[in-house]
FIKE-209738 format. One record per residue (C-alpha): x, y, z; residue in one letter. Coordinates in steps of 0.5 Angstrom, whole numbers, plus 2048, in hexadecimal, padded with zeros to 3 digits. Layout:
REM residues N
XYZA ...
This chain:
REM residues 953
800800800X 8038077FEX 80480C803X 801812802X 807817805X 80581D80AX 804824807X 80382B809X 7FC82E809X 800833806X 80182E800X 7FB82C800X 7F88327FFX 7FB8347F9X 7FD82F7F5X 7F582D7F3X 7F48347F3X 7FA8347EDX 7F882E7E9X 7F18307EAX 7F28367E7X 7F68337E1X 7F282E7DFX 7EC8347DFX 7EF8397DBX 7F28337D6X 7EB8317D6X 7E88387D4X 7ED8397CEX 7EB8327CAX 7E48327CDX 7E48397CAX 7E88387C3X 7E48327C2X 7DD8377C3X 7E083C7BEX 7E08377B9X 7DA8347BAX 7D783A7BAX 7DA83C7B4X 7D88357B1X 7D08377B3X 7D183E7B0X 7D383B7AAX 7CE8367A9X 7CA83A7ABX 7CB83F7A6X 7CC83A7A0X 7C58387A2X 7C283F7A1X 7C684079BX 7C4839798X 7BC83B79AX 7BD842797X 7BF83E790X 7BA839790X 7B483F792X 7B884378BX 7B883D786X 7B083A789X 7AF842787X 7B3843781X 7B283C77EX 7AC83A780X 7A884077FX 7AA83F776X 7A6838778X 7A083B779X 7A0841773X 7A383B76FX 79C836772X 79883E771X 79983E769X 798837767X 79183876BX 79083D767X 79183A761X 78E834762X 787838764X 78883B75EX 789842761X 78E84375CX 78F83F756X 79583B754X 79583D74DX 79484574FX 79B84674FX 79A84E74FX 79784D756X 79B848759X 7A284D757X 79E85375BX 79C84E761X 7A484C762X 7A5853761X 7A2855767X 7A485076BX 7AB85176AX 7AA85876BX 7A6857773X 7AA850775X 7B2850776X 7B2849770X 7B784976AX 7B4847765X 7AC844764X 7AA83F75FX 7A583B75AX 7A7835756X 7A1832752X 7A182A74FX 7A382D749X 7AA83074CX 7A783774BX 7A983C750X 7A8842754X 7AB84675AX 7AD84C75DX 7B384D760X 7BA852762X 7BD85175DX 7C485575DX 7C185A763X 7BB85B75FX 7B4858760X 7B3854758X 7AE84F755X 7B0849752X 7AC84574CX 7AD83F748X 7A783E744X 7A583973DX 7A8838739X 7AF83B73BX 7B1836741X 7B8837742X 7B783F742X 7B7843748X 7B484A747X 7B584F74DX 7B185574DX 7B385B751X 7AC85E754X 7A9865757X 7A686775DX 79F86475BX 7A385C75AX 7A285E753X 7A685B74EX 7AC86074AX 7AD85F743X 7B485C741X 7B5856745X 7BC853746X 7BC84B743X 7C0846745X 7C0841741X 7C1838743X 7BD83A749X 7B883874DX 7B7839754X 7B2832754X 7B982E753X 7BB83075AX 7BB82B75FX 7B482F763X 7B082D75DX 7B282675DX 7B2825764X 7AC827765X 7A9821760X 7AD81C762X 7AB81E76AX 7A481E767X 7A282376EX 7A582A770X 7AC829771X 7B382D771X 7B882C76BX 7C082976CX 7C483176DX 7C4833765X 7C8839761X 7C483E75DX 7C583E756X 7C9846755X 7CB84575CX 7CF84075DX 7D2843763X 7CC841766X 7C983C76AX 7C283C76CX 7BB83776EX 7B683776CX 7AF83576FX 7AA832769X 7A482D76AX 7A182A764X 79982C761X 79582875FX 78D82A75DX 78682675FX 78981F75BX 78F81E75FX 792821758X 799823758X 79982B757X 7A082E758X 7A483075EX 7A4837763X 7AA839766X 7AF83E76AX 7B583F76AX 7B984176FX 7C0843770X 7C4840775X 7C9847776X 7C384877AX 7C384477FX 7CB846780X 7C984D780X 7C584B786X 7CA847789X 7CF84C788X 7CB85178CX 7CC84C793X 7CF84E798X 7D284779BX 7D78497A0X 7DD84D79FX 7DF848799X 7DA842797X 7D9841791X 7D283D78EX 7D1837788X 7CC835786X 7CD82F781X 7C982A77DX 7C982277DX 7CE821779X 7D382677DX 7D482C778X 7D383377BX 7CC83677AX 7CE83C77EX 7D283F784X 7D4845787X 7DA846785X 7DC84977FX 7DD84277CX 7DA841776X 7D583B775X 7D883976DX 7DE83B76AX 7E083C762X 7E283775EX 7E4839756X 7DE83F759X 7D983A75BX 7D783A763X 7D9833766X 7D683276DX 7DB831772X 7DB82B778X 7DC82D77FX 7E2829780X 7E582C77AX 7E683377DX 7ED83577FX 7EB839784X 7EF83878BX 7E983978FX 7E583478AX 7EA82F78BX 7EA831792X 7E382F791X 7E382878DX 7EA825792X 7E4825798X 7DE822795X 7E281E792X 7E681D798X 7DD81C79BX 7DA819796X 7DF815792X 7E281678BX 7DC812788X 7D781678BX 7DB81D78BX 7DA81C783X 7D381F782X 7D2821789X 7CA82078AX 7C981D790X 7C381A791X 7C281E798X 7C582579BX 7CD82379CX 7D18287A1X 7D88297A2X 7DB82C7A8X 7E18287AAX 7E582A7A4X 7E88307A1X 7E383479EX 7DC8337A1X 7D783079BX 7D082F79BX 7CD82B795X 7C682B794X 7C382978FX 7BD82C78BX 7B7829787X 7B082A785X 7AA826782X 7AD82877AX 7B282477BX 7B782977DX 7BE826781X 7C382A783X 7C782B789X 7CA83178DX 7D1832790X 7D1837795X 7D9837797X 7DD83C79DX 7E383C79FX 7E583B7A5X 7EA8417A6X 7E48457A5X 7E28447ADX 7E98407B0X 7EE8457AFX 7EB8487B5X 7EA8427B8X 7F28407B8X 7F48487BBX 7EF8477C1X 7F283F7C2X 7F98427C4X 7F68487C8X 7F38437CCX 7F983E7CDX 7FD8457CFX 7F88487D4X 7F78407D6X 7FE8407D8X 7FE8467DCX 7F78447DFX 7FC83E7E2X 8018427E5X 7FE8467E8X 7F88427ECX 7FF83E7EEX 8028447F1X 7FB8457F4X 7FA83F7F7X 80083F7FBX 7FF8457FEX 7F8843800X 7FA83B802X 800840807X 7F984480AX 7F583E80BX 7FA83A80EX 7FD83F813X 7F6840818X 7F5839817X 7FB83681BX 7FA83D820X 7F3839820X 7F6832822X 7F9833828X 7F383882AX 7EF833829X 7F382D82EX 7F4832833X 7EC831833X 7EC82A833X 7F182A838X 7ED82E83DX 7E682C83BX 7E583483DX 7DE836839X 7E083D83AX 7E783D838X 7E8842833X 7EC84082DX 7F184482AX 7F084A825X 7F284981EX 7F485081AX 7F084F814X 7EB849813X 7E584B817X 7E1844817X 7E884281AX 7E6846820X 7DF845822X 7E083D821X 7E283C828X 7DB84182BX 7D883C826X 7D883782CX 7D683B831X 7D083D82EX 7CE83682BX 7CB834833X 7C783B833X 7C383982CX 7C183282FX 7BD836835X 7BB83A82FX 7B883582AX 7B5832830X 7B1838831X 7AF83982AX 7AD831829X 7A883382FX 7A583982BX 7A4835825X 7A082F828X 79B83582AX 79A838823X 799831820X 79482F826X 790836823X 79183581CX 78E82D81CX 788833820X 78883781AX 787831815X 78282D819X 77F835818X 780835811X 77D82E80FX 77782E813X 77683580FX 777831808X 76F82F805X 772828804X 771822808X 77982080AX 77A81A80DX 78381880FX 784811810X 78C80F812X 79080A80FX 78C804813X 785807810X 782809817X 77F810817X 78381581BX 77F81B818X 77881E816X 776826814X 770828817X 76C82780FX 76F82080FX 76B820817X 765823814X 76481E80FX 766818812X 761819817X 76281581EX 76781081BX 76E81481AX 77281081EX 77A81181FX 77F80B81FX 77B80681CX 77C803816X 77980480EX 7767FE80EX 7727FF814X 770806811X 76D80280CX 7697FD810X 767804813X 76580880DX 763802808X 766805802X 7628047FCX 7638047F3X 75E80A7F1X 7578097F0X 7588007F2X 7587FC7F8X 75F7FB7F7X 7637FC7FCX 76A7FF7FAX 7707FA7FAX 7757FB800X 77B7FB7FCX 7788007F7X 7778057FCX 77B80C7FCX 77E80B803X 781803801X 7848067FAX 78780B7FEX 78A808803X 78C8047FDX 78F80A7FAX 78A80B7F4X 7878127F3X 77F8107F1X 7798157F0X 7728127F1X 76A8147EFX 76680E7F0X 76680D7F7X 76180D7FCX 76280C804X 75C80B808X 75B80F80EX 75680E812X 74F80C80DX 751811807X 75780F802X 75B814801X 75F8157F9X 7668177FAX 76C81A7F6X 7728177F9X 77A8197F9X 77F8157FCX 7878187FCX 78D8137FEX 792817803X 799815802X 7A0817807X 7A6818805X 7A8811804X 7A2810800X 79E80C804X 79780D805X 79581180BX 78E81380AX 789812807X 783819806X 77C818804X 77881E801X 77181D800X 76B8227FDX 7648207FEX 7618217F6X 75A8207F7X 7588277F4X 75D8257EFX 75A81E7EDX 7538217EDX 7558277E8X 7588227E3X 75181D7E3X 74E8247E2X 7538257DCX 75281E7D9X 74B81F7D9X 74C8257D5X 74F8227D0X 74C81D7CFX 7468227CEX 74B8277C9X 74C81F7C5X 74581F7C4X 7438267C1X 74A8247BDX 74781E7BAX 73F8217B9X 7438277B5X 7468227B1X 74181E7AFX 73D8257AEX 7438277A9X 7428217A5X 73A8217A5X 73C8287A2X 74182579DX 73C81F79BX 73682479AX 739828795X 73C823791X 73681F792X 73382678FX 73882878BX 736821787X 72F822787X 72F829784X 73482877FX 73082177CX 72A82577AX 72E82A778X 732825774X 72C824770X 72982C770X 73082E76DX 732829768X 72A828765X 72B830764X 73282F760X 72F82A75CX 72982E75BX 72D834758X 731830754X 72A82E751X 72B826753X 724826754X 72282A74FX 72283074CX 720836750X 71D83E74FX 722844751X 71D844757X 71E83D759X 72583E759X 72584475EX 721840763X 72683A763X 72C83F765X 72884376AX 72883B76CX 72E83A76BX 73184076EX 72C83F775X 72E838775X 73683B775X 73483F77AX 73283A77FX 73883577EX 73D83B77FX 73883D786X 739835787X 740835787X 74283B78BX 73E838790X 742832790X 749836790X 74683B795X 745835799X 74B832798X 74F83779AX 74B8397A0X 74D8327A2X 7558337A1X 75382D79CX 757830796X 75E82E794X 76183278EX 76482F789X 76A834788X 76E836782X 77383A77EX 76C83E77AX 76F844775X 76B849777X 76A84C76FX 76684576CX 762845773X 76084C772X 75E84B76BX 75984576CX 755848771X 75484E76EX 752849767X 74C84776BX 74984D76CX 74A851766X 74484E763X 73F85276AX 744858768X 742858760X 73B857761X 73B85E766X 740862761X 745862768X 74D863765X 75285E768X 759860769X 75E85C76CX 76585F76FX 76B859770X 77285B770X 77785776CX 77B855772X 777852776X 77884C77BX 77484577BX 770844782X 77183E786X 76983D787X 763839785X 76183A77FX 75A83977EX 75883D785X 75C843783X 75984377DX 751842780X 754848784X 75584D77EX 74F84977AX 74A84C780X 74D853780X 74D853779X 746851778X 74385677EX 74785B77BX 74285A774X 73C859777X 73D86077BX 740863776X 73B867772X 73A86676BX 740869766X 74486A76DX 74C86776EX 74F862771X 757861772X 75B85B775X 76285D777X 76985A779X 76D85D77DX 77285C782X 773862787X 77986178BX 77F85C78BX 78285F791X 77D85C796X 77F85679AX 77A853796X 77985678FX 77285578DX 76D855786X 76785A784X 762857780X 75D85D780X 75685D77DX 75486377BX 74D865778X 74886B777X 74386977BX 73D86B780X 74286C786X 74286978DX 74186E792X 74686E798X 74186B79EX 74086679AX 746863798X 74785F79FX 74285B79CX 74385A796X 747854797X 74385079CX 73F84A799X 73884B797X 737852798X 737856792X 73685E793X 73085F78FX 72C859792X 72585C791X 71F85778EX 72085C788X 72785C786X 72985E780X 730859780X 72F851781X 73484D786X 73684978DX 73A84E78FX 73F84778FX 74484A78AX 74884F78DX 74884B795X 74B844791X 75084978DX 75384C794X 754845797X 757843791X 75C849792X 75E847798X 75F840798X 765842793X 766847798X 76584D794X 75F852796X 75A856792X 75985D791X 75386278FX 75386A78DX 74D86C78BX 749873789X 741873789X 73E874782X 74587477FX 74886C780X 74C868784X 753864784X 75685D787X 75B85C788X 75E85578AX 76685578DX 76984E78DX 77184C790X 77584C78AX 77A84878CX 77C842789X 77E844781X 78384877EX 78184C779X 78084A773X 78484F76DX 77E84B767X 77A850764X 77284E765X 76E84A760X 76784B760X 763845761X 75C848760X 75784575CX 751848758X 74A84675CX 748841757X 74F83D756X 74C83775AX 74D831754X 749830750X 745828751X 74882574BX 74281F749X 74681774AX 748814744X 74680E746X 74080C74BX 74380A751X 740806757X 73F80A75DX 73D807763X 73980C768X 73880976FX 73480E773X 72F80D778X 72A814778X 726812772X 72581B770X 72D81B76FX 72D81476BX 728818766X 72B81D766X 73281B764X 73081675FX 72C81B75CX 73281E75AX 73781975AX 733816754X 73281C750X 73981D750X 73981674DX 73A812753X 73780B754X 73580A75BX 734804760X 731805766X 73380376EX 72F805775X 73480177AX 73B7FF77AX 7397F7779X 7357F9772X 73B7FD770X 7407F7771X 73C7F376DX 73A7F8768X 7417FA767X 7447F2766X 73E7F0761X 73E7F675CX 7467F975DX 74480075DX 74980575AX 74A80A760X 74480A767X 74281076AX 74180D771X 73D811778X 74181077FX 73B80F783X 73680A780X 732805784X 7357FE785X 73D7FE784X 73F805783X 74380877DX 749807780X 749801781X 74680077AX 74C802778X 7527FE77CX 74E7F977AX 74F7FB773X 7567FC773X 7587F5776X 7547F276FX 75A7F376BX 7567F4765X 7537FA768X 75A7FD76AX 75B802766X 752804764X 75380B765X 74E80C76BX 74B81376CX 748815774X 741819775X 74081A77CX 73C81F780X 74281E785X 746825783X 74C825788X 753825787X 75381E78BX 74D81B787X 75181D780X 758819783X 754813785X 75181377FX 75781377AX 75B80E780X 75580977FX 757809778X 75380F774X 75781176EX 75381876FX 74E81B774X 749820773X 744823778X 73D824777X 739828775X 73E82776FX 73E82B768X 73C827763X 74182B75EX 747829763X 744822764X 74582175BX 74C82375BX 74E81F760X 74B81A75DX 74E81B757X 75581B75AX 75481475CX 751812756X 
């Protein structure tokens, strides 16, 4: 065993304070150079990120956004905006475009290798065209302020543009796609990309190609605007390794015999290139160094210089990757400098906590031998009141010794204060008991062996006679007899909350009922374990409420709903009866209709028989009666159906123009016969609407047609389009009715679009209508969220306004084309060749009459069917031509007539026709499922029954 020899305190002291001081200061200076460098590591990194990231935002912006105009101008050419052929337009398009985008040159090559573009041309915007039959010529023409082309061109003879590498690409690609890296034709000191895409009209026939030329010095234009670090560089390469661009002043190609060739990363005789090659291929391998594209982001910062590689793609096809390269030297210069002014100060941190230390070991070490034989003497006498020697300068030396003689004065003293103490604990536990009888609450403690020790005065009050201290739970339960809520069930002894606190689970009760006395009682019960500080259970707290008020609220509460679900379903069943007695009335008004309308058009059109000018004019009041019921009809249902929030849109994009025009088709004939001028105001530029067509137009339709009818003979009506403002957060459109008519006066206007209610309601009035019309309009309105208008001057006409979200469409930039009609376009009823067989299956005798009369005047043979199961064997035996088939008939009803019809494979393609009195959406799509070819809703037109007829036959 070594023998540890004696030292002196004086040793002691210093010399751990010597090392200790050595082994700080060393440790801070490499802790410190090891921080710098990897603080400089980050802030590399860091920066090579930024940088990379900044790149990647210029090249999306730059790069992609030619994808986009590029996609722009093949839709127009493939819409027909802009014709193909019509080169003159497409110069003048291109013209533009270069004029408003940072692009080099734009282009379009058709399948016959004619060409058009525009582009800079010698710092100059020109076009360019190659047109047959001279295809190897290249005339480029100089333009003015207008894209107007200038006379003289300049001729470049065996060449095409469409011979370059974005036109074939393209094809090749047979998508979008981005050529090889190409030099111009007449520039061949520059090197450019081009983005094209193939066209391809409605037969998937191969059109041509549209490109965009873009110059890659762009892109080091940009790069060379960065600023990384003091010297870093950037280089962006493509997958084979040759340089794209950099921010250097490199360029990308060098000139051979006066042509531009590309030039490879590793090629560069650069220092701090090669610099750069020597330590990804030191990273990556001379295999992989050779293209640099890492399939992922590569760092590298344990070498000189610090690299970043990331790689850039886009859905074209684009593969390219960024080197962005620092030297070390930019930052680690400093790094070195600080490094030997640590080491130096280190040094002389040493020597002078050395010298430090000795004069410190010297001062302590005095007092303490002076305190050592003091302290004998002490010993030695067993004198408590010997005074120890004084020391000079260490004051806890000094008051060491009176330490001794006080230490017997301050046991007396705590003594006296643990007195004090059990006094204010003894008031305090006064106090607790106070507070816990105050609380609203039964509390209830056990100890650890379960006895009660303890009840405030509520747990008192509700227990009654039986709270008893220091006895056991399960005595209490025999007491109390505890049971489930609302049973003679008694509660399990080990589920009670006291038991599971005692076993330390928290628990909550609601459906505990304790007999006290003959009356039961509901309980909310709470049981808390309480633990020591070793973690063992020491008590066990019971907290516990009466609820009976709150059991009787909550029976109150489910009576009530159980009354409010009642109600709910009486107004369900209401709802539906309605829904049922308008169908069943809408039914049973639109079959005699059925009958009164289509006998009145046969009798005009003469199917029974020639008729005097009287007759005639008999037969239109008819006619235009039986009109008026049906839209009466009708807007009853939609009035209904929207009042029940049972009208689902069928949004799309709608072209306000044709909209316009067909609703105001419908009411010039009203217009004519009361010498009222029609004028209609649409802009050029307006946009589609996503709306239900059919409703907005029923909407105009109404306005249109209150607006003839109170327009005085030889008035005016105007219909206008307008946009009032696109600065809103949501713009809007104005469709505005206009008209000359009677005028509303102000008190009336509130009114006017309640349902039902007309302003001019007396038994005498000079104008016919419900008063439905304007009611259906507002709501209609409103489901688009839009809202209605209305400016009025008594005696001197009213305007409408109608204000719709706009807010799905761009605006369209093609003029309008009129879809309107003369009021006698409908077709003319051309009479069969042959006499094909009809069979009619319709159930009301009057409609049977009615279209075979003039199904057999048009030159129809007809066989007919009351119920679903003549109609099947009628339709078996005698192979009719087309069937005219009713929905609702007696025995198995239309649509099953028609299933059944359809699983017959000699029946699959019979062209099926619905006629119903059912006239919904729905009613319309269930019939077309079910397997009709076409479906009309009764009352029908005849005129509209013959050509559908005709299109299937």
């Amino acid at each position: 065993m070594v023998k540890i020899p004696k030292l002196s305190l004086r040793w002691i002291l210093s010399l751990p304070f010597v090392l200790q001081t050595l082994v700080t200061v060393g440790l801070v200076g490499y802790l410190s150079y090891r921080s710098g460098k990897a603080s400089v590591e980050n802030l590399t990194q860091n920066l090579m990120l930024e940088t990379g990231e900044h790149i990647h935002n210029y090249l999306n912006s730059y790069l992609q956004f030619a994808q986009k105009v590029n996609q722009a101008n093949r839709d127009l050419l493939q819409s027909k905006i802009i014709d193909e052929k019509d080169f003159e337009s497409l110069g003048r398009l291109f013209w533009q475009q270069i004029k408003n985008y940072d692009f080099t040159y734009i282009t379009f090559g058709n399948q016959k290798r004619e060409f058009i573009g525009s582009g800079y041309v010698a710092g100059a915007i020109d076009i360019g065209e190659v047109k047959f039959p001279n295809l190897n010529t290249l005339y480029s023409y100089s333009v003015n302020n207008q894209g107007d082309r200038l006379p003289s061109p300049r001729i470049l003879e065996n060449a095409n543009p469409n011979d370059e590498a974005w036109y074939g690409t393209a094809i090749k690609a047979g998508k979008p796609t981005w050529s090889p890296v190409y030099n111009w034709i007449g520039a061949t000191e520059e090197i450019s990309i081009s983005a094209s895409a193939p066209l391809y009209n409605s037969s998937k026939q191969f059109m041509g190609v549209v490109g965009i030329d873009l110059s890659l010095s762009h892109i080091s234009h940009f790069l060379r605007g960065l600023k990384v670090g003091k010297s870093g560089e950037v280089f962006i390469l493509d997958r084979a390794g040759f340089l794209v661009a950099s921010s250097t002043s490199h360029n990308p190609y060098q000139l051979i015999n006066g042509k531009a060739e590309r030039v490879r990363f590793q090629d560069i005789q650069n220092p701090f290139v090669k610099s750069i090659n020597q330590a990804i291929q030191k990273k990556l391998g001379n295999e992989n160094s050779a293209k640099i594209i890492p399939n992922q982001k590569v760092e590298i910062l344990d070498q000189d210089p610090f690299i970043l590689i990331q790689p850039y793609r886009d859905q074209y096809g684009l593969d390219w990757s960024m080197i962005i390269a620092i030297p070390q030297s930019d930052y680690m210069a400093e790094i070195q400098a600080n490094n030997y002014r640590t080491l130096f100060l280190c040094i002389l941190a040493l020597l002078v906590s050395s010298i430090i230390g000795i004069l410190i070991a010297n001062q302590i070490t005095q007092p303490i031998k002076r305190l050592s034989r003091a302290s004998q003497l002490l010993a030695e006498g067993d004198n408590w009141q010997l005074e120890l020697p004084k020391t000079e300068n260490i004051i806890e030396l000094n008051r060491l010794a009176q330490s001794f003689h006080q230490m017997a004065q301050e046991i007396q003293t705590s003594q006296t204060n643990l007195q004090l103490t059990l006094t204010k604990l003894e008031n305090s536990n006064q106090q607790l008991q106070q507070f816990l009888d105050a609380i609203p609450v039964g509390i209830i403690i056990h100890n650890s062996d379960g006895l009660t020790i303890y009840f405030n005065q509520v747990a008192k009050e509700v227990l009654g006679q039986g709270v008893r201290e220091g006895v056991t739970a399960a005595a209490m339960a025999v007491d109390f007899q505890p049971y489930r809520e609302n049973t003679d069930e008694v509660y399990p002894v080990d589920q009670l909350p006291v038991i599971r606190a005692l076993r330390g689970e928290a628990s909550h009760l609601d459906d505990l009922e304790l007999l006290i006395g003959n009356k039961r009682i509901p309980l909310e019960v709470f049981g808390t374990p309480v633990y020591d500080d070793s973690g063992a259970i020491t008590y066990a707290i019971i907290a516990f409420q009466d609820i009976s008020l709150t059991k009787h609220r909550e029976a109150e509460q489910k009576k009530v709903e159980v009354q409010l679900q009642q109600t709910n379903e009486e107004l369900i069943r209401a709802n539906r009866l309605k829904d049922e007695f308008l169908a069943t009335m809408s039914h049973e008004l639109r079959t005699p209709l059925t009958a009164v309308l289509g006998m009145t058009q046969g009798l005009q059109e003469q199917v029974f028989g020639e008729i005097n000018p009287k007759q005639r004019k008999a037969l239109q009041t008819i006619e235009s009666s039986g009109s008026h019921l049906l839209s009466l009809i009708n807007d009853i249902l939609d009035l209904a159906k929207i009042g029940s929030s049972q009208v689902e849109l069928d949004v799309a994009s709608v072209a306000v123009a044709p909209l316009c025009q067909s609703s105001l088709l419908l009411i010039r004939p009203q217009a004519f016969q009361k010498n009222i001028q029609v004028e209609t105001k649409l802009p050029t530029h307006l946009p589609h609407l996503l709306v239900d067509e059919r409703r907005i137009r029923q909407v105009l339709i109404n306005l249109l047609n209150n607006a003839v009818k109170f327009t005085p003979e030889g008035g005016y009506i105007s219909l206008e389009v307008s946009i009032p403002s696109l600065n809103t957060s949501l713009p809007f459109l104005r469709l505005a009715v206009k008209d000359t008519g009677i005028g509303i006066s102000p008190e009336n206007i509130d009114k006017l679009f309640q349902p039902f209610i007309q302003i001019d309601s007396a038994l005498n009035r000079k104008y016919e209508g419900t008063g439905l019309g304007l009611a259906l309009v507002k709501r209609i309105v409103e489901l688009h969220g839009g809202q209605v208008g209305l400016t009025s001057t008594l005696g001197k006409g009213s305007c409408f306004t109608i204000d719709l979200p706009c807010t799905s469409v761009p605006i369209s930039t093609a003029p309008i084309e009129s879809s309107l009609t003369t009021l006698d376009s409908s077709p003319d009823v051309l009479m069969p060749l042959s006499s094909p067989l009809i069979l009619l299956v319709e159930d009301n005798k009057a409609n049977r009459l009615t279209f075979s009369a003039y199904l057999k005047a048009k030159g129809y043979r007809l066989i007919e069917a009351e119920d679903g199961e003549t109609a099947i064997a009628l339709a078996q035996s005698e192979q009719p031509d087309l069937i005219l088939m009713d929905i609702q008939i007696p025995g198995m009803d239309g649509l099953e007539v028609i299933k059944h019809l359809r699983h017959d494979p000699q029946f699959v393609d019979k062209p099926i026709i619905a006629l119903t009195a059912l006239a919904t959406d729905s009613d319309r799509d269930r019939c077309l499922a079910a397997g009709a070819n076409n479906y009309l809703s009764k009352p029908v037109k005849m005129r509209e029954l013959i050509v559908i007829i005709q299109q299937f036959l």
